[in-house]
C-alpha positions, 0 to 999 in steps of 0.5 A, spaced: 841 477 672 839 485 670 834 486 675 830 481 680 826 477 676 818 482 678 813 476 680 806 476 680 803 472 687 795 472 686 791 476 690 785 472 692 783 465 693 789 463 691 794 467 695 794 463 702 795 456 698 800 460 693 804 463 699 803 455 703 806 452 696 812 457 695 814 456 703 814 448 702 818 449 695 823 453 698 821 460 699 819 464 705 814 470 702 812 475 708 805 478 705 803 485 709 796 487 709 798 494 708 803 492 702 802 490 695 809 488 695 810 482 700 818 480 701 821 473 699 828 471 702 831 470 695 835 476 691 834 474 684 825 475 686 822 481 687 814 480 689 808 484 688 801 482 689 795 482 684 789 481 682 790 473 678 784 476 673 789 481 671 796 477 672 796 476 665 796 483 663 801 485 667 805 480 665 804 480 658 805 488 658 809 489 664 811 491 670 810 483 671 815 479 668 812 472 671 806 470 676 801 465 677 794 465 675 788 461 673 788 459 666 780 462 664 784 469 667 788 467 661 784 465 656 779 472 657 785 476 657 787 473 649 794 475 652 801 472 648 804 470 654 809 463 655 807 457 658 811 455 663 807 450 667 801 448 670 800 447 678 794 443 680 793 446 688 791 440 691 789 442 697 785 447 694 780 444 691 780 436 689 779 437 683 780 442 677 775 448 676 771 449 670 766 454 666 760 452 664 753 454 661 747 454 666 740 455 665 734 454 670 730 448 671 725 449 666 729 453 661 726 451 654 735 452 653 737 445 651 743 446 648 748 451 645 744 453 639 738 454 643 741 461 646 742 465 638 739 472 641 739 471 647 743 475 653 749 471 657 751 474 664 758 471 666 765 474 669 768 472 664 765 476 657 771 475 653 772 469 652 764 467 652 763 472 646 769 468 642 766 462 644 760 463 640 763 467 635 766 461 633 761 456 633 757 463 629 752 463 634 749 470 636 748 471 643 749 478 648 755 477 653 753 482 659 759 482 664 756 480 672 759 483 678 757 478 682 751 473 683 751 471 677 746 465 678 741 471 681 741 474 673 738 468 670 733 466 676 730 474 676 729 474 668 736 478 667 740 473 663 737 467 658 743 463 662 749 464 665 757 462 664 760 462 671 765 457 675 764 452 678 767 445 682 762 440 684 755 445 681 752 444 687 751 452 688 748 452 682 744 446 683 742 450 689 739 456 684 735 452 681 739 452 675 742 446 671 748 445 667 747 444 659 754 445 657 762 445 659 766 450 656 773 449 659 777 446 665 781 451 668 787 450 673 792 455 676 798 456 671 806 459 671 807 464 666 812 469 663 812 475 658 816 474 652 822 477 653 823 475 660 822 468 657 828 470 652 833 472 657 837 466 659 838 468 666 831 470 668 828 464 665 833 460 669 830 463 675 823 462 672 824 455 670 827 454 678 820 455 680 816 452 676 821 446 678 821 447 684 813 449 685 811 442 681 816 438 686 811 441 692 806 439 689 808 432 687 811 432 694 803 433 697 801 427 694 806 422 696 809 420 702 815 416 704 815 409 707 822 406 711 821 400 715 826 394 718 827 386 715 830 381 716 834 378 711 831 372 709 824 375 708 828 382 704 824 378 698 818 377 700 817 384 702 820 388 696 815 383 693 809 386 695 812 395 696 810 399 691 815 404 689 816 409 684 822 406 681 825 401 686 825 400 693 832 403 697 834 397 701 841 397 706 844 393 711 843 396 718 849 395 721 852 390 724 845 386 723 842 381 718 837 386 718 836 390 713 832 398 712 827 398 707 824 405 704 819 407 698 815 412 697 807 411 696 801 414 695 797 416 703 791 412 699 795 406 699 797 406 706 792 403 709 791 399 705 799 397 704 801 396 712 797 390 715 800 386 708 807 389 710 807 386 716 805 379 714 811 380 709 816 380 716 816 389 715 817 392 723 819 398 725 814 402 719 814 409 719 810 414 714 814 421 714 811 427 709 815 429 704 816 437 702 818 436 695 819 430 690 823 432 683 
């Protein structure tokens, strides 16, 4: 490799959950207040922290080569940047954000249309100009600071573009939801000739790889319990599992050891019908990663 491979790791609501998500992956990144530069006990990365609505950017024109950021902070950027995976955080938000056109309560705005030559307020300016652009529709995109739901609510703006989880803030406003205009999740992306360098995509891909596995690994959980051997059917009968479940013979026994991996959503739900099929012994463990 010429060099280690530059990452970026966001600064912001997604740095904990990215560090998290990393340690979980099989890297140890130490982050210090005081440094831009965070260590990872890997000699092939070198980390640097920046903002995720300008990780892009940098990573399309350097000194990046690779990082992680929102897929709205893309889109806003217009960057020519690769792709490499999508990471939906499932321990920060249960659901995938998403941008969308509000207006208050009693706006005479019911529809995109509606808002020909009026003024929207939203962080996110150059996506929203090309978004009504596209659907040749006139409007004025000013760029908000910050409490952007206030702008419409004090007469500053027609309607704002802001992002949202559930809409409850907005709800709160007093404003409402007329129109979704994308869904955003956190992505791993690369510049162009990092991505062409067989060794750095490697490592670029190991990560993507291994992120994903963390990610998979949050969602499952592992099952390992004891039968005997003349209810083994009856229970493989009754346990989900990713392809098949792993059975041996426990020694010197007629008893066997039964493991699968499930959803922690079933389980509750799975060990009383385990326990009628002859299972005993059941143990539910976490699992880091899952490829």
């Amino acid at each position: 490799m010429s060099g280690p491979l530059k990452l970026g790791i966001p600064k912001g609501s997604l740095q904990d959950a990215t560090v998290a998500l990393f340690h979980r992956a099989g890297w140890q990144i130490d982050i210090n207040s005081r440094s831009y530069f965070p260590q990872i006990d890997d000699d092939e990365i070198e980390c640097s922290i920046a903002r995720a609505q300008e990780m892009a950017r940098y990573v399309e024109h350097g000194p990046l080569e690779a990082g992680i950021t929102g897929k709205d902070w893309i889109a806003e950027n217009a960057s020519d940047v690769h792709v490499v995976t999508d990471l939906v955080y499932s321990k920060v938000s249960a659901r995938p954000a998403r941008w969308v056109l509000a207006v208050p309560y009693d706006s005479k705005v019911k529809s995109l249309e509606d808002l020909e030559g009026k003024t929207i307020a939203t962080e996110l300016v150059m996506f929203t100009r090309r978004y009504f652009d596209e659907r040749n529709i006139n409007v004025e995109v000013e760029f908000s600071w910050g409490a952007t739901e206030a702008k419409v609510v004090s007469g500053l703006a027609d309607a704002i573009v802001e992002v949202t989880e559930t809409g409850s803030t907005i709800r709160a406003h007093g404003l409402t939801i007329i129109h979704d205009l994308m869904e955003t999740v956190p992505q791993l992306i690369a510049n162009h000739n990092a991505w062409r360098d067989p060794v750095k995509r490697a490592k670029i891909e190991q990560i993507g790889l291994l992120l994903n596995g963390a990610l998979q690994g949050e969602k499952l959980v592992g099952l390992k319990m004891n039968v005997s051997e003349d209810r083994i059917e009856e229970l493989v009968q009754v346990l989900p599992s990713m392809k098949a479940p792993t059975v041996a013979r426990l020694y010197n026994t007629d008893w066997f050891s039964v493991e699968t991996v499930v959803s922690p959503a079933v389980v509750r739900d799975l060990a009383p019908k385990l326990l009628s099929a002859g299972a005993e012994d059941i143990i539910e463990y976490p699992l880091n990663t899952v490829i």
